[in-house]
Structure formats: C-alpha cells, structure tokens
C-alpha positions in Angstrom: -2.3 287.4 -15.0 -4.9 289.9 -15.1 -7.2 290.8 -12.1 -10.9 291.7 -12.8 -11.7 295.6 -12.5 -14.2 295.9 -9.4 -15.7 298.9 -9.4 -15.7 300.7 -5.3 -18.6 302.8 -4.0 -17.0 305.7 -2.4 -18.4 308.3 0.0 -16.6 311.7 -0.2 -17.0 313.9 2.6 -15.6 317.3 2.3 -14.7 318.9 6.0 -15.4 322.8 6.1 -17.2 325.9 8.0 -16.3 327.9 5.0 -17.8 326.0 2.0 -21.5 325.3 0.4 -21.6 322.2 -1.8 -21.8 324.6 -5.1 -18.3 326.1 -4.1 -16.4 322.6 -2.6 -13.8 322.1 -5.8 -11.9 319.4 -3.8 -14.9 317.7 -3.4 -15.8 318.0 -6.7 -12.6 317.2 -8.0 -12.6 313.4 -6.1 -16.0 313.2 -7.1 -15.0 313.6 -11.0 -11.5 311.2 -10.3 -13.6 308.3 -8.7 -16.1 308.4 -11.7 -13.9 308.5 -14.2 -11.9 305.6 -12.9 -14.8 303.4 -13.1 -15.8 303.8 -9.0 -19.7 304.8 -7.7 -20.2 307.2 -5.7 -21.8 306.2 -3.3 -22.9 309.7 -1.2 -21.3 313.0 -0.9 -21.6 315.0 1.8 -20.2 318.8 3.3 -19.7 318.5 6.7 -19.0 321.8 9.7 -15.5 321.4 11.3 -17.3 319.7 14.4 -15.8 316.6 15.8 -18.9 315.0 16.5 -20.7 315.9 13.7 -17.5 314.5 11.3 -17.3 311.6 13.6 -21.2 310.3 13.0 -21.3 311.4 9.6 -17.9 309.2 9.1 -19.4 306.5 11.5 -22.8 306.0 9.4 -20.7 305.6 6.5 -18.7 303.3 7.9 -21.7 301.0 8.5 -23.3 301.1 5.7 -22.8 298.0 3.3 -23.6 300.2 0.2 -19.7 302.2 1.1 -16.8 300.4 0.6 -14.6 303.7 0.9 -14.4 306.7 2.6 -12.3 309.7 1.3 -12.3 313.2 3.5 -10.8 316.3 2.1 -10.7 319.7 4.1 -10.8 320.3 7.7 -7.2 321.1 8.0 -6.6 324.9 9.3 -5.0 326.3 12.2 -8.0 327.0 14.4 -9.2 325.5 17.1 -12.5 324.1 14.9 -10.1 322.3 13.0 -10.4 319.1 14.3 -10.4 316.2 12.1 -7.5 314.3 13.5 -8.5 314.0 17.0 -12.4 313.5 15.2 -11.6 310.3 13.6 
C-alpha cells in the first residue's frame, strides 16, 4: 500500500564561529537535499558556538508550528566553544 508524500518544513541551523552564511556549504548542502526531496524550508539560520545562544535559537524553533524538523550541522571542534552537546 502506498503512503501519501507529506512534504516537512525543516529549519537548518548551521553551528559555527568560523563561518558567514555565503561560505556555510554544509548548510547549503541540507538546504539543497531537503528541497530537492520535496521538504520546505522552513528558516535557516548561522548560529556562534554559544550554548545559550544554540539553545534559544533551537528552542524558538522548537515552538514554532510552522517547523516540523530541526537539522544542526557544525559545532563540533575540540575547543572549549564547542559546545553543542551539553547546549541541547
């Protein structure tokens, strides 16, 4: 039996203190996938390594009845800003 195709909207949310919007390709990248697979996007955002800052960005999505899905990308270094884990 088939299932009907239900389109998601989708936030992307790319985690960085090293990247501008112009040069985020992973962001980009799941930006171009979701489209092409018949999804919305919904908002896409560049967000510091900050906890707090990831964690209300992430938060307000989360809310939001126009985002059914929230994919992150980034934010994974060895530095002590690198705090996406203990963030969400």
């Amino acid at each position: 039996m088939a299932t009907e195709f239900l389109p998601l909207r989708v936030a992307v949310l790319t985690l960085s203190d090293t990247r501008t919007l112009s040069e985020d390709r992973s962001g980009a990248y799941l930006e171009s996938a979701l489209l092409e697979a018949g999804h919305v996007l919904a908002a896409r955002s560049l967000c510091p390594d900050d906890r707090y800052a990831m964690r209300a960005r992430v938060s307000a999505w989360i809310a939001d009845p126009e985002v059914d899905v929230v994919l992150t990308t980034g934010g994974t270094g060895f530095t002590g800003r690198d705090s996406t884990p203990e963030a969400f």
